[in-house]
C-alpha atoms as one frame of an Amber mdcrd trajectory, in Angstrom:
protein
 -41.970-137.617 -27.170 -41.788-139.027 -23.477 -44.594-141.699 -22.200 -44.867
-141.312 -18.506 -46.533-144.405 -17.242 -46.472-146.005 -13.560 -43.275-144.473
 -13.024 -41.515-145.596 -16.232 -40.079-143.089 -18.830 -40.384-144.682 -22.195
 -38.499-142.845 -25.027 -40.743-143.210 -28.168 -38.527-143.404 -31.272 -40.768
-144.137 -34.386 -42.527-146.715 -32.239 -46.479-146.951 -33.693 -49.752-145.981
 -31.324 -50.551-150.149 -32.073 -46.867-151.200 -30.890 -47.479-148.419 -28.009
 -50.536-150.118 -26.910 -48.756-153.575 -26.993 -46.147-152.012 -24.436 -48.388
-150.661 -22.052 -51.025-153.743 -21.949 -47.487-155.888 -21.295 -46.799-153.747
 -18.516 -50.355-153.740 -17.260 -50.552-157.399 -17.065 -47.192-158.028 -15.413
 -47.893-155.452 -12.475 -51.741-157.428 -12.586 -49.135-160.660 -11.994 -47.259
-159.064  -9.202 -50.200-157.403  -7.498 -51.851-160.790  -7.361 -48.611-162.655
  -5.953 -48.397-159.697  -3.132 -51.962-160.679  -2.208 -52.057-164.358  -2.204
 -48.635-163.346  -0.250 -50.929-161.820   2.771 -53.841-164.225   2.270 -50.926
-167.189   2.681 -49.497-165.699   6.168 -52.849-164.682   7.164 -54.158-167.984
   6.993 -51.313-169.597   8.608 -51.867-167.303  11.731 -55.753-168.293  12.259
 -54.503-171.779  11.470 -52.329-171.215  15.286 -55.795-171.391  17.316 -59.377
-171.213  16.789 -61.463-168.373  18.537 -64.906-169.073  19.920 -67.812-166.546
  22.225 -70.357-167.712  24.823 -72.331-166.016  27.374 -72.094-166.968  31.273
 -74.345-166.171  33.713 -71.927-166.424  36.391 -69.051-163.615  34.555 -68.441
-160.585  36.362 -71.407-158.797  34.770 -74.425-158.170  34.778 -74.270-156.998
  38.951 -76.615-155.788  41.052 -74.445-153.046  42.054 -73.654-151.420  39.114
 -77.399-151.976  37.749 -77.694-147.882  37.941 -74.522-147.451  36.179 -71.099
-145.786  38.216 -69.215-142.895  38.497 -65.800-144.393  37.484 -61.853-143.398
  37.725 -62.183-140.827  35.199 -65.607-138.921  37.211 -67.661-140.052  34.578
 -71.409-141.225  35.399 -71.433-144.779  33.186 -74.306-146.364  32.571 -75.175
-150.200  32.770 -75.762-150.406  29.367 -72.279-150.977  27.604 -70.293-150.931
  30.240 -72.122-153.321  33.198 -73.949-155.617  30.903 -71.774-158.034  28.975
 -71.647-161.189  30.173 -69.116-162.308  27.120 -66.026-164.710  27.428 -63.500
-165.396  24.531 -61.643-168.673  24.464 -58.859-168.879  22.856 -57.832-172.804
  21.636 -54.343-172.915  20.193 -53.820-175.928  17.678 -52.650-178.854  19.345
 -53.746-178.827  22.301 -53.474-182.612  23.939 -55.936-183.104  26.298 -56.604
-185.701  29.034 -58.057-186.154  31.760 -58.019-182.091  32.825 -57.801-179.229
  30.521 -55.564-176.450  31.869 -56.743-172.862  31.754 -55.294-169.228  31.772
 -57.833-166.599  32.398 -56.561-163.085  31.002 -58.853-159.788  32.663 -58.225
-156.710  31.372 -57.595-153.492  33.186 -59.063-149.609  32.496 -60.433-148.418
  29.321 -60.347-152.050  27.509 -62.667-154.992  26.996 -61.834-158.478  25.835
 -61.564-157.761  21.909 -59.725-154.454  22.629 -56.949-156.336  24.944 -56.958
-159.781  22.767 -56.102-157.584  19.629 -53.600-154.808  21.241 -51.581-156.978
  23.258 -51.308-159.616  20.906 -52.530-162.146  23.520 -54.082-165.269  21.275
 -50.939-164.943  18.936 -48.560-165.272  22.065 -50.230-167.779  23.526 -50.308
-169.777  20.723 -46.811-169.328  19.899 -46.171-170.210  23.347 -46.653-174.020
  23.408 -48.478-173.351  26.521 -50.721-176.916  26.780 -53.950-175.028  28.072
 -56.630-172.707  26.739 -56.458-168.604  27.127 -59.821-167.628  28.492 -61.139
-163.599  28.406 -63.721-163.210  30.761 -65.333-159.384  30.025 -65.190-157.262
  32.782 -66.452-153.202  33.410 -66.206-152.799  29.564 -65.154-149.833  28.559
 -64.104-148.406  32.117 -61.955-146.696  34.514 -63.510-149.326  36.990 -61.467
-152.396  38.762 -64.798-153.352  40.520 -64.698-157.071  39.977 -68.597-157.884
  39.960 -69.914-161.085  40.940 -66.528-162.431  41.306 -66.618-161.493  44.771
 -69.521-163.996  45.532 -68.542-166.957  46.694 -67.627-169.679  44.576 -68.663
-167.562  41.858 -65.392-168.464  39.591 -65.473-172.128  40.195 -68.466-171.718
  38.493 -67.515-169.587  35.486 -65.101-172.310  34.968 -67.197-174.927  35.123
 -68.886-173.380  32.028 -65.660-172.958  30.189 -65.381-176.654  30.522 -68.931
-177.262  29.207 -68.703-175.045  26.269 -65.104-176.602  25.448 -67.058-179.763
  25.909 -69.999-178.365  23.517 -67.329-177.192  21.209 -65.917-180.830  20.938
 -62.800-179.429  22.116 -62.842-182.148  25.190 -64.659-185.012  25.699 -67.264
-186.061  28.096 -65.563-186.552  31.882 -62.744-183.950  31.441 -62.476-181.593
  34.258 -60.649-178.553  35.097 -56.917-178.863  35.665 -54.187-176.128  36.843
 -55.394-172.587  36.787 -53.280-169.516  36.076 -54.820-166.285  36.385 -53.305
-163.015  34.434 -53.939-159.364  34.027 -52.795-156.251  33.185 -53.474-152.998
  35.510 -56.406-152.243  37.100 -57.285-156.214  36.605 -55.683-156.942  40.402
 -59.286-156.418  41.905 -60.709-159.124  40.148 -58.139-161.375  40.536 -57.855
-161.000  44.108 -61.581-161.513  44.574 -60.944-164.403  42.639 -58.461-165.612
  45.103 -60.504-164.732  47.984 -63.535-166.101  46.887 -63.276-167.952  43.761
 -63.785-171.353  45.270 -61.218-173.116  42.584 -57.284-173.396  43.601 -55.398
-171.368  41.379 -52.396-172.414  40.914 -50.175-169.681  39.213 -50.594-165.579
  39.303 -49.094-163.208  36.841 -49.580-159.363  37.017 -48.337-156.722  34.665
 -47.771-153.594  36.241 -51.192-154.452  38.418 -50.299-154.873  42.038 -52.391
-151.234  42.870 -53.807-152.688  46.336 -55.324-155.886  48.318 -51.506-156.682
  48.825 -52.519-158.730  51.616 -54.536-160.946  49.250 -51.904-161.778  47.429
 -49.033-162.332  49.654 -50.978-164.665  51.460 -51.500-166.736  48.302 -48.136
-166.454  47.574 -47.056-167.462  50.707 -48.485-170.726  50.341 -46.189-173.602
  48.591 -46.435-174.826  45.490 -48.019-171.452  44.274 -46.107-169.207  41.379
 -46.323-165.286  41.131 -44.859-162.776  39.320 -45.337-158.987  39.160 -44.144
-157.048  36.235 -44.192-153.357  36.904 -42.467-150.070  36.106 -42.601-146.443
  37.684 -45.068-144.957  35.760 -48.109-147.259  36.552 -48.765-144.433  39.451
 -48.709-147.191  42.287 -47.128-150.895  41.759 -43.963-150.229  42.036 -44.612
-149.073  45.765 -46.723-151.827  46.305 -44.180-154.367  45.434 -41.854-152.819
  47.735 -44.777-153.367  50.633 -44.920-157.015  49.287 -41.068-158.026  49.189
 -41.266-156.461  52.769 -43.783-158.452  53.818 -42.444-161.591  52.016 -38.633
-160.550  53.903 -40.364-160.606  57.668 -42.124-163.711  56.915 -38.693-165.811
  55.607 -40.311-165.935  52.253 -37.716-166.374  49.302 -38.599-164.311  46.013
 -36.320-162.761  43.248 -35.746-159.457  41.980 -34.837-158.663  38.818 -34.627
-155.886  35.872 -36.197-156.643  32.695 -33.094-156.932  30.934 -32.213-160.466
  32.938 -35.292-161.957  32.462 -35.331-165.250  30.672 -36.646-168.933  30.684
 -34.454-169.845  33.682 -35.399-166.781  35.744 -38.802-167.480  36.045 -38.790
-171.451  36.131 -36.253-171.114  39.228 -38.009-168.667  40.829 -41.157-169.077
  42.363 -41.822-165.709  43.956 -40.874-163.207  41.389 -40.730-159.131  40.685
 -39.618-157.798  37.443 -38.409-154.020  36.976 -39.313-152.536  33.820 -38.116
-149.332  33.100 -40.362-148.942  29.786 -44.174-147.761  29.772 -47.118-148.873
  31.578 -48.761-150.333  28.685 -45.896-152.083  26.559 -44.225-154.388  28.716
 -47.273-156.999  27.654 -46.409-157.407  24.414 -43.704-155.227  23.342 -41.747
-157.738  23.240 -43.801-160.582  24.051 -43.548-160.566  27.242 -47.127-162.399
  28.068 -45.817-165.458  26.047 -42.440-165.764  27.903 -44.413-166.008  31.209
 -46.531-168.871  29.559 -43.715-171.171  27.756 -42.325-171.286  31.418 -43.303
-172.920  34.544 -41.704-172.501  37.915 -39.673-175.530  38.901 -39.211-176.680
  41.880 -35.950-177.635  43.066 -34.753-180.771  44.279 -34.468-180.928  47.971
């Protein structure tokens, strides 16, 4: 007589049904035993990854949406008639607060907008973004302002009012303040804004209109238009872009080349560089940079990590 039991094959030789039932609740408890390591396993490395940063939601008034001029809904990329209502309505931001962040007198902030088809828990989950910021080092906060949720729409919203971002970041700084993340009197300090495709709108209203220097600008495969925007932010000193794009984003890649063209006539330095070369020292010496990927439009965030190479390295400027 064979026993077959959770894929053992026990050969019964004048063993009794009470020294059968002896084997099998021995076996029962030790896979019980092992079961229970496995999960406390998980529940261990689980823990230790929400321990990295702490996640909190608030509404602003001053966010992209609600706008007057989607208020009857849109006919987006895709030719479908959208309404307001979950797609022009959320007013949400996500802040992301990785542990030990030192704060004085300013609080740094990245602000992360997401392109087509996404929304802010969509793109923070996908892409990885908290967990790469966080493993980063990056001394700031990662904040998600929602945009057209849900879309195949780049319209920016009230981001093209003036001043309208300054003060979206002045309520960052409250609710971080609320949050007892900072203390009374901090203020905003450098400002890097980031994005992935069809996020180049808002970010270019931003930098048309926003009211608040920005200080850094980094694009993944989202230079689609307003390439006059940006060059002329570029062109100013002190100021660090970088455009990560490939051939099949149906568009940046040919807008770089207008850029670097631009950037050539005007005696403006930049690099160029495949994906393959890209490191730490790349983008700290270069101030001005393009990066050719020849991968897919919507891995070179985070496959690898890609986003949190960009933020454990600053441009540096060098010595004259």
């Amino acid at each position: 007589m064979y026993l077959h039991s959770i894929g053992l094959v026990y050969k019964n030789k004048g063993l009794t049904a009470a020294g059968l039932k002896v084997k099998i609740l021995y076996i029962f408890i030790i896979m019980k035993y092992w079961l229970a390591c496995c999960l406390s396993g998980i529940l261990f490395f689980g823990a230790r990854a929400q321990e990295a940063y702490k996640l909190f939601r608030f509404a602003s008034s001053h966010n992209c949406f609600p706008d007057t001029a989607r208020d009857h809904g849109h006919v987006d990329g895709d030719g479908k008639l959208l309404p307001r209502e979950g797609h022009y309505d959320d007013s949400s931001v996500l802040v992301v607060v990785p542990k030990g962040l030192r704060v004085g007198e300013a609080v740094d902030m990245v602000f992360w907008f997401h392109g087509w088809h996404n929304n802010i828990d969509t793109a923070l989950q996908f892409y990885g973004l908290a967990r790469q910021f966080a493993a980063s080092g990056r001394n700031a906060v990662l904040v998600l302002p929602e945009a057209a949720r849900n879309a195949a729409d780049s319209y920016g919203g009230k981001m093209r009012r003036e001043g309208m971002f300054q003060l979206l970041a002045g309520d960052v700084v409250s609710e971080l303040r609320r949050a007892g993340v900072i203390s009374t009197g901090v203020v905003a300090g450098r400002i890097a804004l980031a994005g992935h495709s069809g996020a180049y709108s808002v970010i270019a209203d931003i930098l048309e209109h926003g009211g608040l220097g920005v200080d850094e600008v980094f694009l993944f495969d989202a230079l689609y238009g307003r390439v006059d925007v940006f060059d002329r932010w570029a062109e100013e000193a002190g100021h660090h872009f970088v455009h990560w794009f490939t051939n099949t984003g149906y568009g940046p890649d040919k807008m770089s080349d207008t850029m670097m063209v631009k950037l050539r006539q005007d005696g403006i330095a930049y690099g160029l560089v495949e994906e393959a070369s890209v490191n730490g020292r790349v983008i700290k010496e270069n101030r001005l940079l393009f990066v050719h990927s020849p991968r897919e439009h919507n891995v070179i965030i985070n496959d690898p990590d890609d986003f949190g190479l960009l933020m454990r390295n600053y441009y540096k400027k060098r010595p004259q």
